[in-house]
mmCIF file as gemmi writes it, N, C-alpha and C atoms, coordinates in Angstrom:
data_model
loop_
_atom_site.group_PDB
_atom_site.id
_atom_site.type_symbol
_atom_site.label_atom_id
_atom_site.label_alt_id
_atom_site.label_comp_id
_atom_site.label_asym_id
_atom_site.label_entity_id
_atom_site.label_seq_id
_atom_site.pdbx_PDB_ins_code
_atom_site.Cartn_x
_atom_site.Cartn_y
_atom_site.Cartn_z
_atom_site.occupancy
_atom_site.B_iso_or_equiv
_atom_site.pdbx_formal_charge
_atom_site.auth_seq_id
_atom_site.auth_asym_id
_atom_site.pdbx_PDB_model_num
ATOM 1 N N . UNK Axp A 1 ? 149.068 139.874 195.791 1 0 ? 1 A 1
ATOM 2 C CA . UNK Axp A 1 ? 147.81 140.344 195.207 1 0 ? 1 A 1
ATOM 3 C C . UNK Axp A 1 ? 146.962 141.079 196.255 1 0 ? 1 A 1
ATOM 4 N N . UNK Axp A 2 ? 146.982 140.427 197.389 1 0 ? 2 A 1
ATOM 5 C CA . UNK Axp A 2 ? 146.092 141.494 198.477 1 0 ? 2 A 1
ATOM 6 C C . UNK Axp A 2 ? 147.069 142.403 198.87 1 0 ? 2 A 1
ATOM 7 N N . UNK Axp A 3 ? 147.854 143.05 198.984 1 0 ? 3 A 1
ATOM 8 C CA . UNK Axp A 3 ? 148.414 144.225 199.257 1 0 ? 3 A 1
ATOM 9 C C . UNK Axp A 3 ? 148.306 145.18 198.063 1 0 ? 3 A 1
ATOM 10 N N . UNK Axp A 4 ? 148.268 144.388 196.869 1 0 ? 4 A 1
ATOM 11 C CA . UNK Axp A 4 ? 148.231 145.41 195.703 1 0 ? 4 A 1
ATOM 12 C C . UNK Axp A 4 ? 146.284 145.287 195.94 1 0 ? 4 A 1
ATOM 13 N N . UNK Axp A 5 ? 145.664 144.855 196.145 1 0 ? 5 A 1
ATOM 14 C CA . UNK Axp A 5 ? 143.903 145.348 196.125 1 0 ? 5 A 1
ATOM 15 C C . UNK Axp A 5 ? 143.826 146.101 197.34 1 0 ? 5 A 1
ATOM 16 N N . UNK Axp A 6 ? 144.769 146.124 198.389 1 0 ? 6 A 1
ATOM 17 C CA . UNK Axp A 6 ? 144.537 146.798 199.753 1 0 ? 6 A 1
ATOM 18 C C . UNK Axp A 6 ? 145.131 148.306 199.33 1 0 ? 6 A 1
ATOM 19 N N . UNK Axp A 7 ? 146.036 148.582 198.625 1 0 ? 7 A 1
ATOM 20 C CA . UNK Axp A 7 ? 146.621 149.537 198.049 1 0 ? 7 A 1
ATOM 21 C C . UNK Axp A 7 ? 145.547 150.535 197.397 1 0 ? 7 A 1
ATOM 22 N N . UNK Axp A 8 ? 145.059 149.489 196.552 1 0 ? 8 A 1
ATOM 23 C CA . UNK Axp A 8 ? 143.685 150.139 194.917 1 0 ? 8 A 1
ATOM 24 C C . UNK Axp A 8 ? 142.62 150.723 195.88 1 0 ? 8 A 1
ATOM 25 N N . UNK Axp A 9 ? 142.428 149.939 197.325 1 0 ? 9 A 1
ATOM 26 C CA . UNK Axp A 9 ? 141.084 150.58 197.496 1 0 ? 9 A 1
ATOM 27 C C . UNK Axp A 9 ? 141.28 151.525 198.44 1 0 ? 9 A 1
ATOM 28 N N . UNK Axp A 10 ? 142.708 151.725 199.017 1 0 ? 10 A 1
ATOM 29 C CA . UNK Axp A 10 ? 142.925 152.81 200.296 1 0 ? 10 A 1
ATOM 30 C C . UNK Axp A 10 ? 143.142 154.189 198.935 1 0 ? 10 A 1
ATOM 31 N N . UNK Axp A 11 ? 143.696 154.33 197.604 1 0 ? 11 A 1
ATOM 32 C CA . UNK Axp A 11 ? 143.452 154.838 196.934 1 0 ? 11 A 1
ATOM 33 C C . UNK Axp A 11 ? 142.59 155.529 196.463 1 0 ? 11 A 1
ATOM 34 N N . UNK Axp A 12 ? 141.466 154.576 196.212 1 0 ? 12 A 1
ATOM 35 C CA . UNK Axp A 12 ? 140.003 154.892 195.603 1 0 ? 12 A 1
ATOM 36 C C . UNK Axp A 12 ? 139.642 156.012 196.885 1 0 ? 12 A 1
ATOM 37 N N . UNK Axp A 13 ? 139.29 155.457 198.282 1 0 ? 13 A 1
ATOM 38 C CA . UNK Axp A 13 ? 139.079 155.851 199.577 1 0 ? 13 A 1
ATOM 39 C C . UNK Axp A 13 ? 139.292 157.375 199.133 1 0 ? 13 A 1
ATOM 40 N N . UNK Axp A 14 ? 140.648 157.499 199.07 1 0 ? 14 A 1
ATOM 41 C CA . UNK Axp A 14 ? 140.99 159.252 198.888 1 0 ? 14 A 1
ATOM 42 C C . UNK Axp A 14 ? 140.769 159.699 197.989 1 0 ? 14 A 1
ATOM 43 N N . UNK Axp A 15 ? 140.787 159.468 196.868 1 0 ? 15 A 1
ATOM 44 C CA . UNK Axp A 15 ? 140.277 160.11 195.245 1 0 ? 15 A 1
ATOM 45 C C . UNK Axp A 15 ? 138.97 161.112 195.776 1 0 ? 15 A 1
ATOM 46 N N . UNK Axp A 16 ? 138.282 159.537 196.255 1 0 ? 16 A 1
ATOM 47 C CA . UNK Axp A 16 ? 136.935 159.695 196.319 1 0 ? 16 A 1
ATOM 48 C C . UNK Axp A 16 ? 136.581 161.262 197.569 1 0 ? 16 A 1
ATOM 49 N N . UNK Axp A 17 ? 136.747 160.616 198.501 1 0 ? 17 A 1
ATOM 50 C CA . UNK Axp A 17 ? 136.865 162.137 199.53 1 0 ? 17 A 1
ATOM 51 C C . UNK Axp A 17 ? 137.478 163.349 199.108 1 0 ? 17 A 1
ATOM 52 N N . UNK Axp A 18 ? 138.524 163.475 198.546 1 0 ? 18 A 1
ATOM 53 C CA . UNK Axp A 18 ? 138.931 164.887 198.186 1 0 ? 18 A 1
ATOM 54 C C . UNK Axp A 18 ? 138.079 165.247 196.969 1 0 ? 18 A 1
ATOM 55 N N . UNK Axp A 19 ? 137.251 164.354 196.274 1 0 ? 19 A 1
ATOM 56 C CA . UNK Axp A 19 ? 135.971 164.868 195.8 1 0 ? 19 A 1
ATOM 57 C C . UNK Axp A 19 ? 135.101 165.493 195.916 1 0 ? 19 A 1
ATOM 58 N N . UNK Axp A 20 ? 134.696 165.298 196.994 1 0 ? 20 A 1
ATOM 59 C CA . UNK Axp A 20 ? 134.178 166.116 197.659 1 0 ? 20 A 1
ATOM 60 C C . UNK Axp A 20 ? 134.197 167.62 198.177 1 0 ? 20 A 1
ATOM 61 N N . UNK Axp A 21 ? 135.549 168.013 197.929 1 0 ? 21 A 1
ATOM 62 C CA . UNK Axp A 21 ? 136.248 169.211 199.115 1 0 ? 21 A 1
ATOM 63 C C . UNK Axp A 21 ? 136.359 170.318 198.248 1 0 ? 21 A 1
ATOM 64 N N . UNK Axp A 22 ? 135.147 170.457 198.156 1 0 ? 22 A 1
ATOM 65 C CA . UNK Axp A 22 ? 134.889 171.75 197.233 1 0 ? 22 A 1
ATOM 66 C C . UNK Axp A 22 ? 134.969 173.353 198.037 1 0 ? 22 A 1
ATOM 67 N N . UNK Axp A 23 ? 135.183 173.963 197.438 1 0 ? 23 A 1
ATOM 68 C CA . UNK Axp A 23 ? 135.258 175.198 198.215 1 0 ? 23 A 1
ATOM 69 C C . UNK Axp A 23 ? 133.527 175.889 198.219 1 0 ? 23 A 1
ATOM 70 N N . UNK Axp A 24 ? 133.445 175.977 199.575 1 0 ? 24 A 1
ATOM 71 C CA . UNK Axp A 24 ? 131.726 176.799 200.32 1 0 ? 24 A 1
ATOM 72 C C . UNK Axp A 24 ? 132.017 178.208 200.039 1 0 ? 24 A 1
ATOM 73 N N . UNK Axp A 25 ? 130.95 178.529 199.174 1 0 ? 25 A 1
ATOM 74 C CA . UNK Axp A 25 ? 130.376 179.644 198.914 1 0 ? 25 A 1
ATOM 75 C C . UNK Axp A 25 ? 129.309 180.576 199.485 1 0 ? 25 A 1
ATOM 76 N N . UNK Axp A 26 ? 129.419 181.254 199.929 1 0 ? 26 A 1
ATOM 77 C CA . UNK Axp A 26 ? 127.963 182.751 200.678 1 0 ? 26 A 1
ATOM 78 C C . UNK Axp A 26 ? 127.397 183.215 198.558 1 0 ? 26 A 1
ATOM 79 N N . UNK Axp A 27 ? 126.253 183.081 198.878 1 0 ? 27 A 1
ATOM 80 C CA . UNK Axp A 27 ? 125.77 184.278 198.131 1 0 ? 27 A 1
ATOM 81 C C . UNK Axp A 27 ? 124.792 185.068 198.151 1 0 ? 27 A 1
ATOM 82 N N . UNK Axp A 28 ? 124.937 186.016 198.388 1 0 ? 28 A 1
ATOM 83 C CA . UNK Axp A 28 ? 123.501 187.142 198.458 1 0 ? 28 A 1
ATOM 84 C C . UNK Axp A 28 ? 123.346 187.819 197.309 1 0 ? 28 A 1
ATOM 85 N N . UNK Axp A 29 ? 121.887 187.147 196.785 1 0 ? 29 A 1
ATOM 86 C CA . UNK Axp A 29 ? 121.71 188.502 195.795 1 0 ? 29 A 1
ATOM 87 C C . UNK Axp A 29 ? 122.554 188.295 194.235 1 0 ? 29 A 1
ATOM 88 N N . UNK Axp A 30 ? 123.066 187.133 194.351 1 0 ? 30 A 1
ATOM 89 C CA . UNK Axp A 30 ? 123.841 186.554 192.817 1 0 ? 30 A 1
ATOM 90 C C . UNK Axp A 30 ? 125.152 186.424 193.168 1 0 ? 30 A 1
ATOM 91 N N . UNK Axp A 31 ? 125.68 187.821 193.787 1 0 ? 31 A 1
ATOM 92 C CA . UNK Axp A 31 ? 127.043 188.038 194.46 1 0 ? 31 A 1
ATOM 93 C C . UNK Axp A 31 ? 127.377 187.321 195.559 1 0 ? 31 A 1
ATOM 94 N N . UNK Axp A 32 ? 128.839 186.513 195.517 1 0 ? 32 A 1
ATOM 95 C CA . UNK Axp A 32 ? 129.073 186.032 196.087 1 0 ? 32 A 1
ATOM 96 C C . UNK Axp A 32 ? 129.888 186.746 197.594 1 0 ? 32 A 1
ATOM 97 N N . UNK Axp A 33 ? 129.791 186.196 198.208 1 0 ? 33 A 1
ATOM 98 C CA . UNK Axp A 33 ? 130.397 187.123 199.936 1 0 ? 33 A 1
ATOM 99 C C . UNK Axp A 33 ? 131.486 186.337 200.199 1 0 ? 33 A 1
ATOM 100 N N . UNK Axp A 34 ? 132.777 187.733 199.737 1 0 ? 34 A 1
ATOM 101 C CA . UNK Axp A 34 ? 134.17 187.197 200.883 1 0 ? 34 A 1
ATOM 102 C C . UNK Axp A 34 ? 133.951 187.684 202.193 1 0 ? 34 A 1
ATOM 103 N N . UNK Axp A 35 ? 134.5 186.417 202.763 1 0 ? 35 A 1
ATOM 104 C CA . UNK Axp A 35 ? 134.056 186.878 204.291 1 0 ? 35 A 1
ATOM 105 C C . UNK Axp A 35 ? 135.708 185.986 204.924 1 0 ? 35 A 1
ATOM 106 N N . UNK Axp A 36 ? 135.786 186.475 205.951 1 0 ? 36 A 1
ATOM 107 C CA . UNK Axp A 36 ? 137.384 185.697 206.808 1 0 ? 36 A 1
ATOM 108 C C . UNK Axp A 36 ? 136.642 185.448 208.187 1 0 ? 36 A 1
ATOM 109 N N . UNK Axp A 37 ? 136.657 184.317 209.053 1 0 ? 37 A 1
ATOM 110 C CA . UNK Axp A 37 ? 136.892 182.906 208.057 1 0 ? 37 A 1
ATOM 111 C C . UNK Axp A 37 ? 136.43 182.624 207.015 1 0 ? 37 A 1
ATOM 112 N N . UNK Axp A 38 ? 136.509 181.805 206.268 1 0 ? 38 A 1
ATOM 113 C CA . UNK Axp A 38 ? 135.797 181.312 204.908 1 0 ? 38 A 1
ATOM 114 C C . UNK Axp A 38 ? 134.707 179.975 205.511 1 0 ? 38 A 1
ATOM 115 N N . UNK Axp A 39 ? 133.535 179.928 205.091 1 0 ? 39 A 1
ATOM 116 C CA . UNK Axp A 39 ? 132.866 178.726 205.573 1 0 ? 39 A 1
ATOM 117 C C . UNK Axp A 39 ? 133.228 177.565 205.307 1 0 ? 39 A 1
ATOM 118 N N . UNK Axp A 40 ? 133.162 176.646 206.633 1 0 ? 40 A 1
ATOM 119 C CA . UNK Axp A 40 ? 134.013 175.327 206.257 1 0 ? 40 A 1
ATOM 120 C C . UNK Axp A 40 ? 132.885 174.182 206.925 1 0 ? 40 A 1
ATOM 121 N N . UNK Axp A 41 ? 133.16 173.108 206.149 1 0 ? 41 A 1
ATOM 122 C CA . UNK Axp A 41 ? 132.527 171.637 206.136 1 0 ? 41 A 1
ATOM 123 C C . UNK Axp A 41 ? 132.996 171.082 207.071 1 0 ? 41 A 1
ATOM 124 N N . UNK Axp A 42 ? 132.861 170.802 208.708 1 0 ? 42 A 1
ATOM 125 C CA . UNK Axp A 42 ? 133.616 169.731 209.309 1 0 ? 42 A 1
ATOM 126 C C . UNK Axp A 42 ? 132.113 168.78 210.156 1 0 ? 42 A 1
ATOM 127 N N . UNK Axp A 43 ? 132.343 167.537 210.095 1 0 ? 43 A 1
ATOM 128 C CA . UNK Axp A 43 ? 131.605 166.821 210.728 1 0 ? 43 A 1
ATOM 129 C C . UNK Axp A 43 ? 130.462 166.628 209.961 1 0 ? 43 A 1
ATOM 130 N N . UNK Axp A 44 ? 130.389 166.751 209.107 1 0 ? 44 A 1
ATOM 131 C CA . UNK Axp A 44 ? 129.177 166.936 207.711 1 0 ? 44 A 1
ATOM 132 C C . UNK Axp A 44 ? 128.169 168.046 208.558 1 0 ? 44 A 1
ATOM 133 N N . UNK Axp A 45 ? 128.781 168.998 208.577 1 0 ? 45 A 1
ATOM 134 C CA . UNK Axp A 45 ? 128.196 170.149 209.094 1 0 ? 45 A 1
ATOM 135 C C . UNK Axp A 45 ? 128.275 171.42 208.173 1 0 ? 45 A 1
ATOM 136 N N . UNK Axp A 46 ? 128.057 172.414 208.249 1 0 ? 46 A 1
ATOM 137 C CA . UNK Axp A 46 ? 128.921 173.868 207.139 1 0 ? 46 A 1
ATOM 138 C C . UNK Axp A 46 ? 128.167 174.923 207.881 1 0 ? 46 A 1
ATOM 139 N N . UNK Axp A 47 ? 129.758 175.371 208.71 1 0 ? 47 A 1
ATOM 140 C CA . UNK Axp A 47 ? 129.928 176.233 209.876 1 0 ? 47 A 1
ATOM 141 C C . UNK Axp A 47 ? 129.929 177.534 208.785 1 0 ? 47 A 1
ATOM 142 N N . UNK Axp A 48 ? 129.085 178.079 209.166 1 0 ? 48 A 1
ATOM 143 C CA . UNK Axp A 48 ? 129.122 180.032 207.578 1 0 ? 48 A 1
ATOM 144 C C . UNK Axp A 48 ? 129.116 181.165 209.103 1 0 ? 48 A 1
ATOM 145 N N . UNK Axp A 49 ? 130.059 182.306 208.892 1 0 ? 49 A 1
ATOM 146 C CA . UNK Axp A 49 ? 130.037 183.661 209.404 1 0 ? 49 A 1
ATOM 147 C C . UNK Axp A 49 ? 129.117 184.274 209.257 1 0 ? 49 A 1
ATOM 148 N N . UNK Axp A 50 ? 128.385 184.451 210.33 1 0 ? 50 A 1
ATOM 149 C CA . UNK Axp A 50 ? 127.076 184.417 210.795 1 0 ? 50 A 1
ATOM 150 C C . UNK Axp A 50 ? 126.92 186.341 210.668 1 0 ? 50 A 1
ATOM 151 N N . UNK Axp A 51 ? 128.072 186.722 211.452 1 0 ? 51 A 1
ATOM 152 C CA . UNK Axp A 51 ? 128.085 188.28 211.243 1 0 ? 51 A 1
ATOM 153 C C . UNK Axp A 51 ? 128.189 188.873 210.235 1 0 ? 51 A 1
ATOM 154 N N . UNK Axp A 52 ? 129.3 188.524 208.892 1 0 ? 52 A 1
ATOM 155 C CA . UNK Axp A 52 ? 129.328 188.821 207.895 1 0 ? 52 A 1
ATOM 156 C C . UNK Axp A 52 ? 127.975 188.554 207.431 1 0 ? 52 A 1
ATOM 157 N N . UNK Axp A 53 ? 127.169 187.781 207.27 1 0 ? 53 A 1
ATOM 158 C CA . UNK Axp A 53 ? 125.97 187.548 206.392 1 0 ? 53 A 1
ATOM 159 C C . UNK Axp A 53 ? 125.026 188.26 206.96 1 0 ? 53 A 1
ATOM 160 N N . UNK Axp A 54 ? 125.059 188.046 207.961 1 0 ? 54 A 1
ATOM 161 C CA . UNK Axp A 54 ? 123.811 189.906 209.082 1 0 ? 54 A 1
ATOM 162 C C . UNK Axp A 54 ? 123.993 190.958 208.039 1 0 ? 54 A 1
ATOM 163 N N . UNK Axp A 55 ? 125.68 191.153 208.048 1 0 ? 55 A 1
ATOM 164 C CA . UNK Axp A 55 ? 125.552 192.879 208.168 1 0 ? 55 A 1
ATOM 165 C C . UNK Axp A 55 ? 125.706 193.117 206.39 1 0 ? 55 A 1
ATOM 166 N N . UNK Axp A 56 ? 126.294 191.764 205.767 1 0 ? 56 A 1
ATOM 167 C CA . UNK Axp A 56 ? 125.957 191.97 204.176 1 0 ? 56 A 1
ATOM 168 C C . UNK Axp A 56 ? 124.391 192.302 204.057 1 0 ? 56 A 1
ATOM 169 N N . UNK Axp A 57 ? 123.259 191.911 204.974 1 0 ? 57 A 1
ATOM 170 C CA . UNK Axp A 57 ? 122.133 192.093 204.402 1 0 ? 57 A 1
ATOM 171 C C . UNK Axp A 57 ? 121.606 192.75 205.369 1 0 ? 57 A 1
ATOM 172 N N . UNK Axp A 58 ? 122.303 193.646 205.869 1 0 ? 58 A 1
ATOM 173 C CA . UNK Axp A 58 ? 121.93 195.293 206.361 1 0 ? 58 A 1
ATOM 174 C C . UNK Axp A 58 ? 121.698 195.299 208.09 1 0 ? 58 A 1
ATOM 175 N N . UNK Axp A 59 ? 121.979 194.367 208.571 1 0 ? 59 A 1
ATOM 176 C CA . UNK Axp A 59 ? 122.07 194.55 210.013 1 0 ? 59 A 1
ATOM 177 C C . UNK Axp A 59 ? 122.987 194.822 210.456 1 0 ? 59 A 1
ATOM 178 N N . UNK Axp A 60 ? 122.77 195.513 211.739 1 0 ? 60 A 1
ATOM 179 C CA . UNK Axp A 60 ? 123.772 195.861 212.594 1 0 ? 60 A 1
ATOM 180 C C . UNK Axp A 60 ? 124.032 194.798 213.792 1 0 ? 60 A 1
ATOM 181 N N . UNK Axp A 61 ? 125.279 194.233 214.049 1 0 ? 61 A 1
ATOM 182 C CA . UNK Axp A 61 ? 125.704 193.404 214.854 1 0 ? 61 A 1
ATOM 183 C C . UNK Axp A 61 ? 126.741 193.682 215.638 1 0 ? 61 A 1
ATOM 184 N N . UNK Axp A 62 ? 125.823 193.403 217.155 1 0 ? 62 A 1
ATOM 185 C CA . UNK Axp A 62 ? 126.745 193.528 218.133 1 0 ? 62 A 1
ATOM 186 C C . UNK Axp A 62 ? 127.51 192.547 219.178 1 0 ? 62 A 1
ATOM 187 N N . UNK Axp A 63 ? 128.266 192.648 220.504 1 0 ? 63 A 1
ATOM 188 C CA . UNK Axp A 63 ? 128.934 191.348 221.322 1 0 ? 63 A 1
ATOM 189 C C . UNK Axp A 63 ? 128.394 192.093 222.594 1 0 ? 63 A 1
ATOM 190 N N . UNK Axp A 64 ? 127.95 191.302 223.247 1 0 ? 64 A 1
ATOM 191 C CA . UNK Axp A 64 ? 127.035 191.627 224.506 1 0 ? 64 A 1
ATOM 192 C C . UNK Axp A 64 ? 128.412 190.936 224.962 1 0 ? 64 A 1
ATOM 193 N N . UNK Axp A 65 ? 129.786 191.434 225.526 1 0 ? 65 A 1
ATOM 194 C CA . UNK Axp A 65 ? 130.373 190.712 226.611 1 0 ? 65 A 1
ATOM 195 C C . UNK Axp A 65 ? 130.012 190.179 227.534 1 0 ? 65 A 1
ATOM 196 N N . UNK Axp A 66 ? 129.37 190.996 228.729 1 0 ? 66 A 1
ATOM 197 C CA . UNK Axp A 66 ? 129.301 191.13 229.792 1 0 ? 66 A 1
ATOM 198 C C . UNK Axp A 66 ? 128.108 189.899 230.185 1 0 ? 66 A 1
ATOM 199 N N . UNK Axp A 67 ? 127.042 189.743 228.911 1 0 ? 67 A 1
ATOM 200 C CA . UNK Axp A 67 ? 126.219 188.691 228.64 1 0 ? 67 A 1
ATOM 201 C C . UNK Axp A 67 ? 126.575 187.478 227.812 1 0 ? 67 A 1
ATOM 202 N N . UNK Axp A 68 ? 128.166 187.65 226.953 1 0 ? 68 A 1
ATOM 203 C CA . UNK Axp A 68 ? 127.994 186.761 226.426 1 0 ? 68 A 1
ATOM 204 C C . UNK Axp A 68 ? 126.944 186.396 225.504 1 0 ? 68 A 1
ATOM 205 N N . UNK Axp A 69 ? 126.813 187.421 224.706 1 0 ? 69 A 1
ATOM 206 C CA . UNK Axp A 69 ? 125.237 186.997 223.803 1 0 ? 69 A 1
ATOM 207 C C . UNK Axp A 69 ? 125.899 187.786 222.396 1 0 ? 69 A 1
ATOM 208 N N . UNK Axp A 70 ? 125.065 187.396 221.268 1 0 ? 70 A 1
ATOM 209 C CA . UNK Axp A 70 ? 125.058 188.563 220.398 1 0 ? 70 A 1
ATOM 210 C C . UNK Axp A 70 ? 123.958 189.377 219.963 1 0 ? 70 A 1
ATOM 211 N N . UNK Axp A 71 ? 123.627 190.538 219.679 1 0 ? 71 A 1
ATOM 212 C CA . UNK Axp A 71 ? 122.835 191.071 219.835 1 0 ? 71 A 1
ATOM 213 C C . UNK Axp A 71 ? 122.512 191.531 217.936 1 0 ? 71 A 1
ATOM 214 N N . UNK Axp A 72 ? 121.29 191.4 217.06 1 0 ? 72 A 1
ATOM 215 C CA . UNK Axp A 72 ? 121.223 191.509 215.818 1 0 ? 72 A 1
ATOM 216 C C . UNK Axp A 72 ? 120.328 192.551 215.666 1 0 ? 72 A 1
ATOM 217 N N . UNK Axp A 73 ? 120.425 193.442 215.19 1 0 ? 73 A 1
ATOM 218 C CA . UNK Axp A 73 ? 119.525 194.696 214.83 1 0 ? 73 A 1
ATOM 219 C C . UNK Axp A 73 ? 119.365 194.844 213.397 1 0 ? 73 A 1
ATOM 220 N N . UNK Axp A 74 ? 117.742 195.281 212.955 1 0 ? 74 A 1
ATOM 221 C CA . UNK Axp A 74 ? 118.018 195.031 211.754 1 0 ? 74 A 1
ATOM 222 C C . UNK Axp A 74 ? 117.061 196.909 211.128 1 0 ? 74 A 1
């Protein structure tokens, strides 16, 4: 009996989490933004492409190598 309730609830455990694992969406403006990478959930965080969403809403974005910086113009 406890291996079959240790079973039911390591079960439940995952049901329950891949519940969660919805696919993250951008939207500007109604329209939604494909962007590569796609924004992702790790650490209960939601890491979004920071450049794609600049330049969807009209900035120009640059890579300061030499500084290591990025540079956003709008």
């Amino acid at each position: 009996m406890k291996k079959i309730l240790c079973f039911a609830l390591c079960l439940a455990a995952f049901f329950s989490a891949t519940a969660y694992a919805e696919e993250i969406t951008v939207e500007i403006d109604g329209a939604e933004l494909l962007c590569e990478p796609p924004p992702i959930n790790t650490d209960d965080r939601v890491l979004v492409p920071m450049r794609a969403i600049f330049e969807a809403l009209g900035a120009d974005v640059e890579w300061d190598g030499e500084r290591q910086r990025v540079i956003i113009e709008t």
